[in-house]
N, C-alpha and C positions, 0 to 999 in steps of 0.2 A: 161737799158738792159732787152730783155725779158726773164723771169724764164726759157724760155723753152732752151733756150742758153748757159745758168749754167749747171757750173760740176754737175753731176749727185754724189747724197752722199747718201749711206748704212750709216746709223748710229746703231751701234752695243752697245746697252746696257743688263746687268743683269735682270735688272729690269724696268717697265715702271708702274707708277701711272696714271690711265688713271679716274677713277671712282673708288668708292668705292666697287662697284660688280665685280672688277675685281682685285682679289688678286695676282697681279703682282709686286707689290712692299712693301719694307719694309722701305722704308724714303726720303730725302734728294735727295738723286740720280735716286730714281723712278723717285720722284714727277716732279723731272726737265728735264727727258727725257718725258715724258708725255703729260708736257707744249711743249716742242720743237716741237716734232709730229703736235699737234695739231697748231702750230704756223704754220707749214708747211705745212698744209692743208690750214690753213686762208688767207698765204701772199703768197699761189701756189708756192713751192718751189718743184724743184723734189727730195726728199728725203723718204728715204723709211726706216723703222728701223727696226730690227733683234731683236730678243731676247728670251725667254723661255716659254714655256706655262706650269705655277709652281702648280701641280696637288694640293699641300697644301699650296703653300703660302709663305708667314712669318708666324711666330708666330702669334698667337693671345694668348694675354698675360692677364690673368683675376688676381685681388686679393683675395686670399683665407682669411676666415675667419679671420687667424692670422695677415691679412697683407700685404701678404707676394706675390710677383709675384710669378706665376707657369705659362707655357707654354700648349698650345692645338694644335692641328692641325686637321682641317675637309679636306676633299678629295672634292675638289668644281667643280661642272658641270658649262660650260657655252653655252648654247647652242644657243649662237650670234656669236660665233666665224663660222668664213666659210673656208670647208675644201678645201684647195687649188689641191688635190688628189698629190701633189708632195713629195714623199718621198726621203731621203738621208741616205747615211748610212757613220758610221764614226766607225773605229779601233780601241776601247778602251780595253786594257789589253787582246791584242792579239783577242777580239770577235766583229764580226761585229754587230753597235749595230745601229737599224735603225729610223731615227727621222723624225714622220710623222711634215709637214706645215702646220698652222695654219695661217689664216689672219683675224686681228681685223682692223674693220674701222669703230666701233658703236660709237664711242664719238668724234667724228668731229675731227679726227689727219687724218693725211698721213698713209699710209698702213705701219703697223708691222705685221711685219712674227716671228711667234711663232715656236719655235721646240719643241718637244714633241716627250716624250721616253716611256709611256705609253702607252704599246703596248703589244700586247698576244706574239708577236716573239722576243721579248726582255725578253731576261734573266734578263739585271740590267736594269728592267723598271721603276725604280725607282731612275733613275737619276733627273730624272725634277721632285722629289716631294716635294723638300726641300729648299726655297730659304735662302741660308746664311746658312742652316741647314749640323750638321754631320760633319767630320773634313776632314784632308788635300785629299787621294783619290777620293771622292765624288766632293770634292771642282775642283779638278784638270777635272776630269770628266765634268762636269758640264758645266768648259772653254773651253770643247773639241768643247761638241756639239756646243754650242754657237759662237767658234771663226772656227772651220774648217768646222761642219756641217753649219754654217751660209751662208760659201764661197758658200759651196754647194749646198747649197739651192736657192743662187742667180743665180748660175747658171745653174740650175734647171727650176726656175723660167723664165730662159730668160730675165733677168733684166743689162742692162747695167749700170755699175759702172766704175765712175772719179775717186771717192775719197771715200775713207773707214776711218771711224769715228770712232774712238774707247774712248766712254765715259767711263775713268776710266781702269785700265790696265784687267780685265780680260776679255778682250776679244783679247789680244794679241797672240792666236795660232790663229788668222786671219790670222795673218798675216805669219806663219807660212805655212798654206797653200798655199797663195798669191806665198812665195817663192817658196816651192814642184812645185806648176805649170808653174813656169819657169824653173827650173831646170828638169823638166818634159821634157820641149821642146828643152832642151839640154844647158841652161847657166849653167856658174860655182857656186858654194855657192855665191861668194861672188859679181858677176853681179846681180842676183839673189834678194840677199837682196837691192845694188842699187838701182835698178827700182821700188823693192817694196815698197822702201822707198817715192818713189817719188807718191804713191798713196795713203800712209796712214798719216792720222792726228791724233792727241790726245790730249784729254783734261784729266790733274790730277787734285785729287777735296784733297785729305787726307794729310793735313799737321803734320799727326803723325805718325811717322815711322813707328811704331807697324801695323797702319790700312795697310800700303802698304806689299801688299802678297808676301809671299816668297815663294818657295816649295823648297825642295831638287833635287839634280840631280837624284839620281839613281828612286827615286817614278817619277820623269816625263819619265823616260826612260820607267821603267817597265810599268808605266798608256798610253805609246805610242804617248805621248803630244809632245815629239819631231818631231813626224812625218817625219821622215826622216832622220832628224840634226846629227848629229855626237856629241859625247860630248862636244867633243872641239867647234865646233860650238856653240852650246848653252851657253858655259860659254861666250863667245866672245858677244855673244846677253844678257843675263840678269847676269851673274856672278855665283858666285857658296858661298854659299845657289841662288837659282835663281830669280831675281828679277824680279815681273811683269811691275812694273812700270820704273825700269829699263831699260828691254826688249823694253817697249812701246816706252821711251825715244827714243833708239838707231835706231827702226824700223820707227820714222814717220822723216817725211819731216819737220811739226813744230808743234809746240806743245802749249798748252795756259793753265794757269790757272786760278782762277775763280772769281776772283777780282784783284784790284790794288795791295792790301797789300798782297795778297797770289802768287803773281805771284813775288815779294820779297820773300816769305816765299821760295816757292819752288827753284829757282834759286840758293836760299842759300843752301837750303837742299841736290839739288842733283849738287850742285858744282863740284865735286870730279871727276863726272862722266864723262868719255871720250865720245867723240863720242857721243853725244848725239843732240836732236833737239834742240834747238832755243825755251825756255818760253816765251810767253806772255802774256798780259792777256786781259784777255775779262768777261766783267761781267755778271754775269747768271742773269735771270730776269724770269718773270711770265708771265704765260698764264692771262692777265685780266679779260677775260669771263668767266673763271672757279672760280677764286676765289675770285671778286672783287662787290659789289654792284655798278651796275651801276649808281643808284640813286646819290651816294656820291659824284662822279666823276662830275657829270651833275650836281650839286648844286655848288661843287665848281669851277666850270666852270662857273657858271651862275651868280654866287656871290648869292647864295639863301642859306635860311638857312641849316645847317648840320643839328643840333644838334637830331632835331623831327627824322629825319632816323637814324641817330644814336642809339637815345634812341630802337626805334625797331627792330635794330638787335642787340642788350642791352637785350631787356626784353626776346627774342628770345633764346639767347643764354642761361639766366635766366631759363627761358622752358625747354629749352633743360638740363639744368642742374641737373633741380627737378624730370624731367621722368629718366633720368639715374642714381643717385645718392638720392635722394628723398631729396636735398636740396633747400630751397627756399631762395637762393639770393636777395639782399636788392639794385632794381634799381637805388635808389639815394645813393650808395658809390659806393666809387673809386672800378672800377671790374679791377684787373693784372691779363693779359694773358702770360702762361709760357707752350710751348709743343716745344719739342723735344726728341734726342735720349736720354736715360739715361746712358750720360760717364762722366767720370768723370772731364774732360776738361770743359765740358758745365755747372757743379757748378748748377746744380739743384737746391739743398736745401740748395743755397748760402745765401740767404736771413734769412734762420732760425739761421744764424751762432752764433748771437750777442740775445739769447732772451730776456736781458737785453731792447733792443731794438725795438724790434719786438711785443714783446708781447702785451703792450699797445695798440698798433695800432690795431691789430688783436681782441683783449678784446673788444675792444670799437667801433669796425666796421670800424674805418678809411678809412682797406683799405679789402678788401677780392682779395684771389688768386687761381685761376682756373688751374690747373696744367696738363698735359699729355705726355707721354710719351712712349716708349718701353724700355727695356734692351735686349741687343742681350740675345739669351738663354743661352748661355757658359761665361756670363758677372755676376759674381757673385757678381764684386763691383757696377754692372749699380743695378742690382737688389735692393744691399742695399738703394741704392739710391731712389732707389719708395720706398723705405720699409718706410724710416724716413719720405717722402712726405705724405704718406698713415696716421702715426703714427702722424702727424700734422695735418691731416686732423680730427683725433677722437680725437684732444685735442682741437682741434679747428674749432669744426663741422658749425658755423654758419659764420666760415669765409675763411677756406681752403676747398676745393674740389681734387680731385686727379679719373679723366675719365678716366677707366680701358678700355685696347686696341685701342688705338691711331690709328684713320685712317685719311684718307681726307675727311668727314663727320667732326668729332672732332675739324682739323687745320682751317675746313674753317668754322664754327662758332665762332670758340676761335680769328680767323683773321678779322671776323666782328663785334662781339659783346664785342670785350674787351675795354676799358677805355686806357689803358698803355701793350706796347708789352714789357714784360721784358728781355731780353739776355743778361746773364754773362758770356761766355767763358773769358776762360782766352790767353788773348793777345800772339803771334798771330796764335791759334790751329783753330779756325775756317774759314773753306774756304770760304762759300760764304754768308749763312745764307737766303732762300729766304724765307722764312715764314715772317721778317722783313718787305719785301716788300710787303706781302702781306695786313699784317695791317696798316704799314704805307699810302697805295692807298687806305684802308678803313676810313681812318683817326684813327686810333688807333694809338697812339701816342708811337714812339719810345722810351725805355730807354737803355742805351747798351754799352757796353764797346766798345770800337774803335776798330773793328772786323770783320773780313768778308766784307761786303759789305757797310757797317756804316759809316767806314771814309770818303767814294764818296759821302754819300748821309745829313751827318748830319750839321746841321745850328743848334747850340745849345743856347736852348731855343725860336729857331725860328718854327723849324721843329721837333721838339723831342729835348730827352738831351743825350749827354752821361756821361761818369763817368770813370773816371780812367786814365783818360788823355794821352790815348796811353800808358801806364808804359806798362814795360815789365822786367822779373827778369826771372832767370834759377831757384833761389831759392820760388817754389811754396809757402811757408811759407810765404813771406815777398810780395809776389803778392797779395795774396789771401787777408792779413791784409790792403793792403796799397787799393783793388777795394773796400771793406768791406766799409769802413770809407768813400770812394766815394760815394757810391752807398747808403749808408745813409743819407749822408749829401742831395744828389739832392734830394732822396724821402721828408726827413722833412722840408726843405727849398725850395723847387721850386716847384713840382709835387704837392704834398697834400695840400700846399698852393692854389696854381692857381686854380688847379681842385674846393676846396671849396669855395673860396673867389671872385675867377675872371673865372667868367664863359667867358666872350666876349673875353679873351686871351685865353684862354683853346680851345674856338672854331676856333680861327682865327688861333690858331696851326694847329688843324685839317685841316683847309684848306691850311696851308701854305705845309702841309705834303702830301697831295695828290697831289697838283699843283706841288710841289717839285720832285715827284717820276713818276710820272705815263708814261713819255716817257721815260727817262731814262732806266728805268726797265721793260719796257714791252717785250716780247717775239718780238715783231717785231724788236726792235734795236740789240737784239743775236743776230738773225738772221741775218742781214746784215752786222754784224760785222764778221760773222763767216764765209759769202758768201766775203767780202770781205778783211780779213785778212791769212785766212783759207787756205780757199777750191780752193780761186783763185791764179793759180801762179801767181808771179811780176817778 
């Protein structure tokens, strides 16, 4: 079929990780709207993505002398963005507040449209300065511009839209507007939400309740997020505390989560829920020119050796270790690569639990551990979390590291040059986990509890190991002991072995690992999964 024949998709996200110069994202969710864009500029897809132009960002999170995370924010110029001259204006708390359009098309994606509230004729010009930042009003704000200013903006723009994507529920007053403009043209509420149902899709990524946002009714009322809606309405669409992900459920046509085992997790989760779309799933996957040595690929395609490209995105990353931290890592020991968010699900400083155990290893160089991460800023247990990573790092300077402010620079040397990608969540809170994919297409060899995207892709001790054997417990306690005692056993017994002893199985993982993953997981099979489970009616 020709692309150009395809539903036309707005893809609506918070956040987009496009480059490290462009602080549009704070994790997981950027990164992978980012890879998308770009995917759809690669494989000509007509998609077009929406989203923020975030005057400070995320966090950028430094350790202070003691330790200890603290938070920063710089106000960043980009003067690659091109200004579209189309402005929109959207209703919040009774004042019209107007969000000039921005379009970024500098790192090889499909066009995103930025909105941007900083502005001399805005009062709360300081909507778009805080990603994830400030609490529930600003938060609400924030989804306004994004889901009603977005509509606006597209049509604004003169941009015809099939299908409205909504990555993750806040961007659910899309669709709010979607309805207002039929209801404009004289349908009832509830024709209104029908057809708009028939143009919206959504993808849920948060298997933890907590992360799925709620606001209250009378703050959407008064922040004018209703846009229209009657109270009753809006309970009827997201319930009352108001659910976004809720809302999203009820609003699209169908809806998909972000691997096999989370498209279980969620199913389960929002069971209860009347009236809602159809989960399925579809697995998230990576842009491979941004984050993959192409070298690796081509060798083990070739059947040529890994391990010399290896070793130098190895000593690379060694480099890069010593100018940010002033450590000089030891290329010939096992290097574990470990960056993500710092929650508490993800078990960070899982590894340290047992130093019984640990210690030796660490003492005697065995194995050295390259860590990074963020904690949201209002996350005081993420924090403690880098606290004790940090506090292991100065007790064990010649074999822990802990890279302060975690970008895409950071993920994508830690994805090439590590030895072993280590991932402990615990069973089954993680949605998709694409960093995994990333190293494992570099041949950096998986270790990982049965999670996220792991169970589709792991051949144990073919292609990486895991650990934990899918266990799953309500009682945290009795989890945490029973992946513990897993996750020691493969490190002394399989990993630290091979790695030293059996190099020609150690590399023939590596190859088994990339041959294993690399169509699978590439950004081209989303997409066509998404063009054809999706976007396309049946």
């Amino acid at each position: 079929m020709a692309n150009k024949n395809l539903p036309k998709v707005a893809y609506f996200c918070m956040e987009y990780g496009l480059d490290t110069s462009l602080r549009t994202y704070a994790g997981g969710l950027g990164i992978l709207a980012g890879d998308y864009l770009k995917g759809a500029k690669d494989y000509d897809y007509p998609i077009v993505g929406i989203g923020i132009k975030w005057k400070q960002g995320y966090t950028d999170q430094k350790i202070d002398e003691d330790g200890r995370p603290y938070d920063t924010y710089h106000n960043y110029k980009y003067d690659f963005l091109k200004d579209t001259g189309v402005k929109v204006t959207v209703k919040i708390r009774q004042r019209d507040v107007v969000c000039k359009v921005w379009e970024v098309t500098e790192f090889g994606n499909a066009p995103i449209y930025l909105l941007d509230t900083d502005l001399p004729e805005n009062e709360d010009a300081w909507i778009t300065g805080q990603l994830y930042g400030w609490f529930g009003e600003e938060r609400i704000a924030q989804e306004m511009v994004l889901g009603i200013g977005g509509v606006r903006a597209l049509r604004a723009l003169g941009i015809d839209v099939d299908v409205y994507h909504f990555n993750e529920g806040h961007a659910l007053f899309a669709g709010f507007e979607l309805i207002k403009e039929k209801m404009d043209r004289g349908m009832s509420f509830e024709e209104a939400v029908k057809a708009s149902r028939e143009e919206i899709v959504f993808t849920t990524h948060t298997p933890i309740v907590q992360g799925n946002e709620s606001h209250y009714l009378d703050r959407l009322m008064y922040m004018g997020a209703n846009n229209g809606l009657t109270l009753e309405q809006l309970v009827s669409i997201g319930g009352s505390p108001f659910n976004m992900t809720v809302g999203a459920l009820r609003l699209s046509r169908i809806s998909n989560a972000v691997a096999d085992l989370h498209k279980e997790t969620a199913n389960k989760m929002w069971a209860h829920i009347d009236n809602r779309a159809e989960i399925i799933g579809i697995t998230n996957a990576i842009h491979i020119p941004t984050w993959v040595d192409e070298r690796m690929i081509d060798c083990a395609v070739n059947g040529e050796d890994l391990w010399e490209i290896h070793m130098d995105n190895k000593k690379k990353l060694i480099n890069f270790v010593e100018e940010r931290n002033g450590v000089r890592l030891d290329a010939n020991k096992l290097l574990i690569g470990f960056s993500r968010r710092a929650a508490p699900y993800k078990r960070s400083n899982f590894i340290f639990t047992d130093e019984k155990v640990i210690d030796p290893l660490l003492k005697e160089g065995k194995i050295q551990i390259v860590f990074s991460g963020k904690a949201h800023p209002l996350d005081d247990t993420g924090k403690e979390i880098v606290e004790n990573i940090v506090r292991m790092s100065k007790k064990y300077p010649n074999s822990v590291v802990f890279l302060e402010n975690y970008d895409m620079t950071i993920g994508a040397m830690l994805t090439r040059g590590s030895d072993v990608w280590l991932n402990n969540p615990r069973r089954p809170k993680e949605a998709s986990g694409t960093s995994g994919m990333k190293a494992a297409m570099n041949g950096v060899l998986n270790v990982s509890t049965l999670d996220g995207w792991w169970p589709e892709a792991c051949n144990h001790g073919v292609n990486g190991w895991q650990f934990g054997d899918g266990f799953e417990s309500e009682d945290e306690k009795e989890l945490d002991a029973h992946d513990l005692k897993a996750l020691y056993k493969i490190l002394l017994d399989e990993v630290i072995p091979t790695y030293y002893e059996n190099r020609d199985k150690w590399v023939e993982m590596m190859r088994n690992s990339i041959l294993s993953t690399k169509d699978q997981f590439s950004i081209k099979r989303m997409l066509e999964e998404y063009y054809e489970k999706l976007y396309i009616k049946h």
